[in-house]
C-alpha positions in Angstrom: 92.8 62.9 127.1 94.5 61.8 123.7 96.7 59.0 123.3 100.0 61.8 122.6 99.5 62.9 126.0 99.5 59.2 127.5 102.4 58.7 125.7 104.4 61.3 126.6 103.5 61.1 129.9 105.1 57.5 130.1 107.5 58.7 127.5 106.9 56.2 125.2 108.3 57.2 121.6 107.1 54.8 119.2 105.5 55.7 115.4 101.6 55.7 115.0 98.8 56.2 112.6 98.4 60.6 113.5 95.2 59.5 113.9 95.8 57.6 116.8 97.6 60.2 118.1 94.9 62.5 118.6 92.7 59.5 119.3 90.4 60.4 123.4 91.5 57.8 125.4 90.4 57.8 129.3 93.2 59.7 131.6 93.0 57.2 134.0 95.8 55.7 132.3 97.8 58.1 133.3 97.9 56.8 136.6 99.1 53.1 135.5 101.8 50.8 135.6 103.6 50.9 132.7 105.1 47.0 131.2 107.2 46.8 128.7 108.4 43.8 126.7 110.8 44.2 123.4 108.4 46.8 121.6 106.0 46.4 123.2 104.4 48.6 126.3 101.4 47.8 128.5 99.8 50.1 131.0 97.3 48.6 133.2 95.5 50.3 136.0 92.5 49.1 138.4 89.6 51.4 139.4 88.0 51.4 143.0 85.3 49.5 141.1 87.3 46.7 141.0 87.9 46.7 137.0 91.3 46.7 135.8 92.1 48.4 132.6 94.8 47.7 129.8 96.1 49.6 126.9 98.5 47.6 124.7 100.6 49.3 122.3 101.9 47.2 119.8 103.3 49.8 117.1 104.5 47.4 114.2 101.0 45.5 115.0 98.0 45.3 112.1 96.3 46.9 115.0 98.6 48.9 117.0 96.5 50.2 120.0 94.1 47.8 122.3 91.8 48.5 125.0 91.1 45.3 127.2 88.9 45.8 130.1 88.3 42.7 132.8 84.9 43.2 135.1 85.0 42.0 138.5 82.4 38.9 137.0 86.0 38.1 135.0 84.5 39.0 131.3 86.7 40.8 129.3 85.1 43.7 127.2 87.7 46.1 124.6 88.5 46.8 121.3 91.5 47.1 119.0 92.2 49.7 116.5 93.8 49.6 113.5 96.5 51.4 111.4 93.8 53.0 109.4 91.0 55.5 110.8 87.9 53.0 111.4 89.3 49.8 111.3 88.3 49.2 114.6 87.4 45.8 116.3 85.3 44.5 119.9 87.7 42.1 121.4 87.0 39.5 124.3 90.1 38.7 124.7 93.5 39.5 126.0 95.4 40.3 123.4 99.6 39.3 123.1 101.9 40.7 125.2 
């Protein structure tokens, strides 16, 4: 699943990198709540295995897309990516929303 489809499916219409656009993100997004706040959208969706999931998308952000995972333990595994292809970044935590 690419991020285009996610978007579309939530019908979010914001500009990003094209290469985020065609970026494989997991389609169990596409079953999430979508947030939003100003310009900013967050779709969050927990598993049966007890992990909830986040994609931020912050468009005018230095890095416009996160992934922010919280295990039933409560760490926090994800990573952000950037406006340019490989700028990429592990996060631990939540980012701004």
């Amino acid at each position: 699943m690419i991020l285009k489809d996610i978007l579309n499916h939530f019908e979010i219409d914001v500009n990003l990198p094209d290469y985020l656009l065609d970026e494989s993100f997991n389609k169990v997004f596409l079953d999430g709540d979508l947030s939003k706040k100003d310009n900013l959208y967050k779709i969050t969706i927990k598993t049966r295995q007890d992990v909830t999931h986040n994609m931020f998308i912050r468009p005018d952000d230095e890095y416009p897309i996160a992934i922010m995972s919280e295990l039933p333990n409560g760490r926090l595994n994800g990573m952000k990516f950037g406006q340019i292809k490989g700028n990429v970044e592990y996060i631990n935590e939540i980012p701004d929303f």
